[in-house]
N, C-alpha and C positions, 0 to 999 in steps of 0.2 A: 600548081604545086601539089606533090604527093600528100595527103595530110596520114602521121601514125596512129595506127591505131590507139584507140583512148586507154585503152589496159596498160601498152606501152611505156605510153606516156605518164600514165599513174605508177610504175614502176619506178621510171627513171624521174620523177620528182622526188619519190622516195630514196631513192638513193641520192639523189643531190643532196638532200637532207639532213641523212643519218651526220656524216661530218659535222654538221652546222649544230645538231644536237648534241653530239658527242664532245665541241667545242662548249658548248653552252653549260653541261653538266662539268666539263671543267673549272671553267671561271667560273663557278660557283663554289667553289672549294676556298676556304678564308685564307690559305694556307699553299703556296707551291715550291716546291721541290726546284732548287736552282742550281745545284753543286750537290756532290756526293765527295768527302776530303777521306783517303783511306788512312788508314793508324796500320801500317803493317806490323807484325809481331806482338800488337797488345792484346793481353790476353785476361780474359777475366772481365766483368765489371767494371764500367768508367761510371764516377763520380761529377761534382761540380766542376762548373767552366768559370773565368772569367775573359773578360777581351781588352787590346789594347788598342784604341780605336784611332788613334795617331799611325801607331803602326803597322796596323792593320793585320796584328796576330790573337788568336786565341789560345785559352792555355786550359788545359783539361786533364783532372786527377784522375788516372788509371789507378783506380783502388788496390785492384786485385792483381795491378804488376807490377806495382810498387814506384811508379815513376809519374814524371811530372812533364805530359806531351807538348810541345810545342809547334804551332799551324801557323803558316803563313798564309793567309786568305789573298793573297793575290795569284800566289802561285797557285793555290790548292793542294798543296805538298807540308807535311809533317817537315818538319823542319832541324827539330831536338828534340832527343829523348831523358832527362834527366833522371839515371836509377837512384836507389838509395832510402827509399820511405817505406815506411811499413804503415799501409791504409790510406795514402793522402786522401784528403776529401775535399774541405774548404777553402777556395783559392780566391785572393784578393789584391788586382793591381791598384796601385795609388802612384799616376801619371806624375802627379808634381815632386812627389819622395824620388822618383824614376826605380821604385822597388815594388816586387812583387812578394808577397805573403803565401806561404802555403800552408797549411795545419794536416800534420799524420796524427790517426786516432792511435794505433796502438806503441806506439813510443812517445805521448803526450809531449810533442816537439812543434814549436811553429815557427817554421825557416823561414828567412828572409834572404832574398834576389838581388842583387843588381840585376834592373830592366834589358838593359841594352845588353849585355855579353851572360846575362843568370851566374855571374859567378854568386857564391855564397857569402854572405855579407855577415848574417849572424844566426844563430840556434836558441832560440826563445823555450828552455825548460819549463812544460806545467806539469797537467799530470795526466792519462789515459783519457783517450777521447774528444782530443780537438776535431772541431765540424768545424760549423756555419764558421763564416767570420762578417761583418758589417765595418764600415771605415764613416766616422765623424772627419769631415773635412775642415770641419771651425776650429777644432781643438787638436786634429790631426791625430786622432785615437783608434788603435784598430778594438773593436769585443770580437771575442771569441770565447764560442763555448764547447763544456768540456766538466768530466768526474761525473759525480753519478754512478751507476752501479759501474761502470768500468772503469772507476780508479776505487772500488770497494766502498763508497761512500751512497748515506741513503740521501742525501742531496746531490745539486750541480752547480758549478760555477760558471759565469761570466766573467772572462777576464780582462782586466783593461790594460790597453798595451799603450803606450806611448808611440808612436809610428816614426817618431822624427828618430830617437835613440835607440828604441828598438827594447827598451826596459818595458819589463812589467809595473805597472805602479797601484795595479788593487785587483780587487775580486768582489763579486756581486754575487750575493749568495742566492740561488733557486729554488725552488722543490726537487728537480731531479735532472737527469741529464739532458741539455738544453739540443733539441733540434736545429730548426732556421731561428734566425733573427733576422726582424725588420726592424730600420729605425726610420723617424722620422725626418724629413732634409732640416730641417732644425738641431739636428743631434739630441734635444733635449727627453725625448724618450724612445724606447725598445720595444720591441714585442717581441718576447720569445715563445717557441713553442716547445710542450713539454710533453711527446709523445707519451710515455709510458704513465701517466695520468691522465691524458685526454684534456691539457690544459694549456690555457695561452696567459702567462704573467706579463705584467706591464710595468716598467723600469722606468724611473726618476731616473737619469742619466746623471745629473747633477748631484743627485744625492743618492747616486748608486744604491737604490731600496729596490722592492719589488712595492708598487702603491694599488697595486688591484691585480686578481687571479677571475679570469673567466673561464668557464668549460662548456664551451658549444656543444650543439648534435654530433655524434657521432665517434667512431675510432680511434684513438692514436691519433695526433692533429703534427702533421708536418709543414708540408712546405707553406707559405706565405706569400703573399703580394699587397700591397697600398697603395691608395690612391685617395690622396691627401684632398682633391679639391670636394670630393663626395664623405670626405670622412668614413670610407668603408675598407676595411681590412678581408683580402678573401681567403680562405683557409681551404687547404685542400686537406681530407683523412683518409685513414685505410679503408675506410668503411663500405664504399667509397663515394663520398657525398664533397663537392666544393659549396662551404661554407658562406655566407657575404654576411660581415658584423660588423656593425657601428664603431669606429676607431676610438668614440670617443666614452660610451656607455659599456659599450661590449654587448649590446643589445644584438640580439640576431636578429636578421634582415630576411634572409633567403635561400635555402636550402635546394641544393640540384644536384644529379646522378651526377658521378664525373667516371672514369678510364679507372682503370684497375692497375694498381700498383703504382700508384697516384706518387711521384717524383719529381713535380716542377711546377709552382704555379710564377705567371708573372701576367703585368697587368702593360696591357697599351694604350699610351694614354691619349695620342695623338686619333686611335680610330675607338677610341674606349671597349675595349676586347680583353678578354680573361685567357691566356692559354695558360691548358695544364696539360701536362705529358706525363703518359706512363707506359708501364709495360713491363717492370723489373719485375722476376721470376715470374713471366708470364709467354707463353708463344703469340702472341701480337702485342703491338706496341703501338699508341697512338696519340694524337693530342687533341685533347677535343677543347673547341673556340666557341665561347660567350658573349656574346654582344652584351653589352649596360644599355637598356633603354633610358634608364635613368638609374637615381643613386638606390631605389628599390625594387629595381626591375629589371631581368636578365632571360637572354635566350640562347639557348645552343645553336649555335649555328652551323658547325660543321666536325666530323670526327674524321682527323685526315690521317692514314695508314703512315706507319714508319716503320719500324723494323723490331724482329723479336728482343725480348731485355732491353730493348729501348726505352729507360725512364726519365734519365737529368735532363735537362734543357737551360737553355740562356737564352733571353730576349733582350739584345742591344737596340735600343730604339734610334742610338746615333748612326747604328750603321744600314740600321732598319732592316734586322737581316733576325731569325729565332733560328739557334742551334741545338739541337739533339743528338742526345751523346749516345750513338748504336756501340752494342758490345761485340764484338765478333762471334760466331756461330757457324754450324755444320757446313755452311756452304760459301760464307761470302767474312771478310777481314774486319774489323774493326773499322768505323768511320763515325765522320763528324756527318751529320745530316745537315744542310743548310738551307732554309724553308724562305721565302719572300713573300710577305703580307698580301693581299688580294681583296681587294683594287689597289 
């Protein structure tokens, strides 16, 4: 038999190769790309998501079109465009009400859905600046926060909503206009955060108080995530540093670089993983993944590419799927980005 030459042969193992490395630097990546959902016609800046994991839809505030988009995740097709908001931002479904919640900041309005057909069920008046919203499942409570300098006040409110009736039934009073809320699966307390101090208050739910004000490292302190069995609260800022601090002292833990225009943290509890995404008024967008070694110790594991202004995100761990909310830009439409955890 002819034998090839040995250079050949060093050639062509190198090329059998390059694929098997170029698979290899994939699956390394924490984070894959498995669906791209377009949003035709939206335009502007998309806000928070939430999903209905029965039905297998997501629902996502076009801030800056004024509407409230509706995905069907099996089709991969936008489904409903609900106009009518001025700023939606905080969207909240509660499966058992069969009603969905959504808060516009600049007409201090928080609408409420019927699930199945979105017709409008009721118009929940407060005042400029409904965000975040959180749902107590025990006592069936929606908070929502709101006021602050954009209802002309040098405080902010938490407002407690009755979810079964749809009444407001109090207010929690803050230092200033309330960012995210985390609450604890117990209902019994809150963690708000209060960008324009650089401060996270912590709320007696029961006794509707603020009962301690911490102020970490760093910026402007936004988005949030927990993770109740380590007692760590992770805080993302502008600065842009994600935070990791004791749930229970407020003691800081651990300090690390994060993505710029920092828009989303949430926590995996199943692979114990931190994503944060950002990207908003930035020309790249990414989300960079943190492993928990333990409850004091953390590594960056990967910074996966997504698309310019790309900052919000939602991580459903039921459907095991993180969503990234792209904005539309010079060359390609608005979409939902839909990423599958790795491994």
């Amino acid at each position: 038999m002819r034998r090839l030459p040995r250079a050949l042969l060093t050639g062509w193992a190198i090329l059998c190769l390059l694929p098997m490395a170029a698979n290899s630097q994939e699956q390394k990546q924490p984070l894959r790309l498995v669906q791209t959902i377009p949003l035709p016609g939206v335009k502007g800046r998309l806000d928070h998501m939430d999903v209905d994991v029965k039905g297998k839809r997501l629902f996502v505030a076009g801030l800056e079109n004024g509407s409230l988009e509706v995905v069907d995740l099996q089709t991969g097709k936008c489904t409903q465009s609900i106009p009518g908001f001025k700023k939606p931002q905080g969207i909240f479904y509660v499966a058992e009400l069969k009603k969905v919640f959504v808060a516009s900041g600049d007409d201090g309005m928080l609408r409420v859905f019927r699930s199945d057909r979105l017709d409008l069920l009721d118009s929940i008046q407060l005042e400029p600046g409904p965000n975040r919203l959180a749902y107590d499942p025990h006592d069936k409570r929606i908070y929502v926060g709101y006021g602050g300098k954009d209802a002309g006040k040098d405080y902010g409110q938490v407002g407690v909503i009755d979810a079964s009736t749809d009444q407001r039934i109090g207010d929690i009073k803050v230092a200033a206009h309330p960012a995210e809320i985390v609450m604890t699966e117990s209902g019994k307390t809150l963690f708000v955060a209060i960008p324009v101090l650089s401060e996270i208050q912590v709320i007696d739910a029961r006794k509707r108080e603020v009962v301690a004000t911490w102020k970490p490292k760093g910026e402007r302190v936004g988005d949030m995530a927990l993770d109740e069995s380590t007692q760590r609260l992770f805080v993302g800022t502008r600065t842009p540093l994600l935070i990791v601090v004791d749930s229970a002292s407020g003691a800081e833990i651990a300090s690390l670089p994060t993505v710029e225009g920092m828009d989303g943290v949430y926590f995996d509890a199943v692979r114990k993983r931190v994503y944060v995404s950002g990207g908003r008024d930035f020309d790249v967008g990414s989300v960079w993944v943190y492993e928990q070694k333990d409850a004091d110790h953390y590594q960056l594991l990967g910074k996966v590419p997504t698309r310019p202004g790309a900052g919000t995100s939602f991580w459903s761990p039921e459907l095991n799927r993180y969503y990234v909310a792209a904005p539309a830009n010079g060359k390609e439409d608005a979409a939902v980005l839909v990423y599958e955890p790795q491994p």
